[in-house]
LUMGURO-516043 format. One record per residue (C-alpha): x, y, z. Coordinates in pm, whole numbers, plus 50000, padded with zeros to 5 digits. Example, Ala and Ser with C-alpha at 12.3 -4.5 7.8 and 13.67 -1.06 7.14 Angstrom:
<keses>
512304955050780513674989450714
</keses>
This chain:
<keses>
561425255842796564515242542989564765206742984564515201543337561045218143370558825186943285560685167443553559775197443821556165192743703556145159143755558075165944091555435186944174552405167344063553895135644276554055159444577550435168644515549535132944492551095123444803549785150944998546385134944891547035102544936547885112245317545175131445342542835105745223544975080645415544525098345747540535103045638540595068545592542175059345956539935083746098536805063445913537775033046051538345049746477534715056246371534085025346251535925012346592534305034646810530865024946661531274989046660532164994646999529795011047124527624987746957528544963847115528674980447489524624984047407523704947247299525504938047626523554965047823520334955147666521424918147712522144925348089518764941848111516454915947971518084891848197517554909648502513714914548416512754879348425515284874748728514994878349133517314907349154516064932949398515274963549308518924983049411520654958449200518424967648880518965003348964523204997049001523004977248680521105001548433523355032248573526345016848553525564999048193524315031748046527885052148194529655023348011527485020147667527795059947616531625062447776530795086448046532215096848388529515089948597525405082648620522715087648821518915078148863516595093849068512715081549094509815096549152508585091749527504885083549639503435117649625505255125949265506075159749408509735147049480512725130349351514745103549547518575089749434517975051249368521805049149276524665074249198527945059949081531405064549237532575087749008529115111348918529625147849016526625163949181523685172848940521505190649211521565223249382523875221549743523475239350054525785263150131526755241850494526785211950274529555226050016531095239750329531315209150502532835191350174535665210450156537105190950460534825162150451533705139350110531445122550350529285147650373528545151549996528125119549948525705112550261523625140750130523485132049752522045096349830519935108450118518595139849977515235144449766514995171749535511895189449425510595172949111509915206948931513335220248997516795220048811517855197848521515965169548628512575190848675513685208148302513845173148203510465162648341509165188748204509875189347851509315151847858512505145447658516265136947669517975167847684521775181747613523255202547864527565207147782527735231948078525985221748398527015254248526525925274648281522535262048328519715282148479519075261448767522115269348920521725311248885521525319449253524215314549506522285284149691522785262049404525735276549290528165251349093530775252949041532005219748793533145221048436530405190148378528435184048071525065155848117522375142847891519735135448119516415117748007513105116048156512265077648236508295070148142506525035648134502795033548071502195070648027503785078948355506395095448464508685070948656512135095448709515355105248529518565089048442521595112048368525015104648257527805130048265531615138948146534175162548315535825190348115539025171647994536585140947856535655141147526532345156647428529385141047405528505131047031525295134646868525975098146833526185096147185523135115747258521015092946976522275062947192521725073547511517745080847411517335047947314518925032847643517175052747855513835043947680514665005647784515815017048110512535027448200511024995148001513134979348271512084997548592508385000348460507834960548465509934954048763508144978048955504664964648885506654925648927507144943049286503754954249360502214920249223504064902549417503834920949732500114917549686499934885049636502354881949949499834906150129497124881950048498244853450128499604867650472495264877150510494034844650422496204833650709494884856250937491324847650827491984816250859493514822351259490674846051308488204816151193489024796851525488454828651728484354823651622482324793851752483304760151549479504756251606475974762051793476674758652183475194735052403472984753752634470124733952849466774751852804467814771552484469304768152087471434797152009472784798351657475104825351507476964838251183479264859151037479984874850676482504895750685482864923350436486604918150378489114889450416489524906250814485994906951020485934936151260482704919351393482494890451628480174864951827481294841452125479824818152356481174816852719480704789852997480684809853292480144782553513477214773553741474784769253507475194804153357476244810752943477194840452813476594851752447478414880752276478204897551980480704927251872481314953351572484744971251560484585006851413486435004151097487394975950848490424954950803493524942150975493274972151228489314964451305490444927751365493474931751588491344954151820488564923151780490934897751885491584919352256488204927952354487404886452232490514879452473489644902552759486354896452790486474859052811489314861053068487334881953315483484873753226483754841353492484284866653769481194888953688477384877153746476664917053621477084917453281477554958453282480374952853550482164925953343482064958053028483484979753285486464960653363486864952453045486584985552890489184998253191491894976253024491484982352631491165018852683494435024752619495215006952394492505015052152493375047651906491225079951943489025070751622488195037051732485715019651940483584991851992479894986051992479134949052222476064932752357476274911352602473964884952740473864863053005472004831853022470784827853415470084790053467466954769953227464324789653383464374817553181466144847953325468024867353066470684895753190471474920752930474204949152902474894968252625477934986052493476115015452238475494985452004472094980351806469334970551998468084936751999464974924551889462534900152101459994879151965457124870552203455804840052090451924844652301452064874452082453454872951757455064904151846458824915851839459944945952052463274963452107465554958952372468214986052455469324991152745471455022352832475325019652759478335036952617480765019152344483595007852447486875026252424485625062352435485845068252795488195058253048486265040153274484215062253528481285075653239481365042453086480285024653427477835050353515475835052553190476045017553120473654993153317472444956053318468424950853187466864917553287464534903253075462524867453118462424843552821459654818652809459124791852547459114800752227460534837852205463884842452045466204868752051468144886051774471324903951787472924915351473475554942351404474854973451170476084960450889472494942150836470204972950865472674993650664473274969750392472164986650050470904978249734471984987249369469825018949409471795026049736468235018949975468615005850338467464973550428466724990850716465134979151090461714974850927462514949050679464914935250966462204930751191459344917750972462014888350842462964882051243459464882151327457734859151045460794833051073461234835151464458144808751537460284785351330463424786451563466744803951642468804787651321465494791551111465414829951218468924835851126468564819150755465804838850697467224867650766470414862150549468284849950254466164883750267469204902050307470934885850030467424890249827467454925949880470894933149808471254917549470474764923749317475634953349515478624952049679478624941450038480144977750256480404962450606480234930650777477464911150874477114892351228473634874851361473324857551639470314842751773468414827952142465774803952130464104792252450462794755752448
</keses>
């Protein structure tokens, strides 16, 4: 062996070894980017989540939540851009809640609108943040579908975008998730990279799962925050309007010479649609009133509050009770909607000897007790409800009654929401049980009769839940 031989060994064993050591060197370098890249995007996530926990428990509005998980999520997982889109009211639609600057269309475009972009941005833009999209369609309906994050590295490639109205043409790739809270589907959140970015990771992918999951955490409870506090805002805003609707009924029993008249009302909701007034008309003359809106609620009470209004401004100017519904029905005609009306009676108190007028709007008729003989009859004179016509078959069909009132009889008026009331087996109270209360209670007075009738009512109706409101209002002569 020639003496130099061991040294070329060694020469070549050294090589070897150094070619190794690089190797492992450069495997080591690459460890730690890793290790950097990790660590950073470790830390990108606590801050995320950080950011996200704050803004729970905080005031920010709804947009700014949206902005902040978007843009976090793009930053946590390194992307180009983000988007989130949310399910709309009748879940058959997506809306954009917030795309960032920089986030390439991920939904089918017109053919005007990709037109119209190639001389004006403004266009795309305006149509990505005003546009819904179909919530069974493309890679956000794929998404809602298979109720998990997915991987898509060619948005064109994918089968959404086959046929030339959603053609795309982008070199994107997105991981798009499907946000849920409480079982139900809230929306998506998607992130996405051009081309020349670096792929997404399963690293990334893992990551973006999990911030997506507390995205939806996120939205989830701030949504229900919203609707809590918009109903306790919505509640409040009622209990002022009871509370305003409260002085449009009698503070108390009126002061009429010759007669007690006594009134109440239950209403079914926080809004009555029913109502009972008392009116000095002047002269000697009273007029009583008692109302039912069709319908429940804010709606049912507005329309209350005009016919209250209009009635009392013109009822001085009418001795005719009928003629006083006519003018009154003339001017909240129009301004009452097709499915609406109202039911009134109206009485009018001639004087302490007795004379009654009556006119009535299609409202229940009232009852009369006869004190010489124990006996209660109906009174119903002809009439049409208010709102349904115009004015000229409302004044023909509906006509004044006079009745005479001598000492002792009493009058009831009530609104439907007494006969109809129900029990837990869903029975009618019904006219007959109305009447026999009314007539065993009416010897006893006109506030007597009215507490009668309200604790047989509330006997027959048990826990059931009241359906509609409840008005009585009763005349007493002395």
């Amino acid at each position: 062996m020639p003496p130099y031989v061991p040294y070329l060994l060694l020469a070549i064993a050294l090589i070897g070894l150094l070619l190794v050591f690089r190797k492992l060197k450069g495997q080591l370098r690459s460890k730690n980017d890793e290790l950097q890249a990790f660590e950073g995007e470790e830390e990108r996530m606590f801050a995320f989540l950080h950011d996200l926990g704050s803004a729970i428990g905080s005031d920010t509005t709804m947009t700014g939540l949206y902005r902040l998980i978007v843009d976090g999520v793009t930053k946590v997982v390194a992307a180009r851009g983000g988007a989130l889109y949310l399910l709309d009211d009748s879940r058959q639609a997506l809306k954009p809640r917030y795309l960032s600057i920089h986030c390439p269309p991920l939904v089918g475009l017109p053919v005007e609108i990709r037109e119209k972009a190639e001389t004006d941005r403004r266009a795309l833009d305006s149509h990505l943040r005003l546009a819904q999209v179909p919530a069974d369609e493309g890679i956000f309906g794929a998404a809602l579908s298979a109720g998990e994050a997915l991987h898509i590295p060619d948005l064109k490639a994918h089968e959404s975008f086959r046929d030339d109205f959603s053609r795309y043409g982008g070199d994107v790739s997105v991981l798009v998730a499907p946000l849920r809270h409480g079982g139900k589907d809230l929306g998506v959140l998607a992130v996405t990279r051009n081309r020349d970015d670096p792929a997404f990771t399963a690293n990334d992918f893992a990551v973006f799962r999990t911030v997506a999951e507390q995205s939806a955490f996120a939205i989830g409870n701030a949504l229900v925050h919203r609707e809590a506090s918009e109903k306790r805002q919505m509640e409040g805003e009622l209990r002022n309007a009871r509370e305003v609707q409260r002085v449009l009924l009698p503070p108390g029993d009126p002061v009429v010479p010759g007669y007690r008249v006594s009134g109440m009302n239950l209403p079914a909701r926080i809004i009555s649609g029913d109502y009972y007034d008392h009116l000095d008309l002047g002269e000697g003359r009273h007029g009583v009133v008692i109302a039912d809106v069709s319908g429940k609620g804010v709606a049912a009470g507005l329309i209350m509050a005009m016919c209250r209004s209009v009635l009392r401004s013109l009822a001085s100017a009418h001795e005719d009770p009928a003629e006083a519904l006519g003018r009154v029905n003339r001017q909240i005609f129009p301004d009452i909607k097709e499915d609406m009306f109202i039911s009134l009676y109206y009485a009018i108190i001639d004087g302490e000897g007795g004379d009654v007028d009556l006119a009535r709007a299609g409202h229940d008729p009232a009852l009369l007790y006869r004190a010489v003989e124990k006996t209660v009859i109906l009174i119903k004179p002809p009439g049409l409800a208010l709102g349904i016509d115009g004015g000229d078959v409302f004044e023909r069909v509906t006509k004044a009654h006079r009745i005479h009132m001598n000492p002792g009889d009493c009058l009831l008026f009530h609104t439907d929401g007494v006969k109809e009331a129900t029990n837990p087996g869903g029975e009618e109270f019904g006219m007959d049980r109305l009447r026999d209360a009314f007539r065993e209670n009416a010897p006893l007075g006109a506030e007597a009769a009215i507490k009668s009738v309200e604790k047989e009512l509330a006997k027959f109706v048990g826990e059931a839940k009241q359906a509609d409101d409840i008005t009585l209002v009763a005349m007493e002569k002395r």
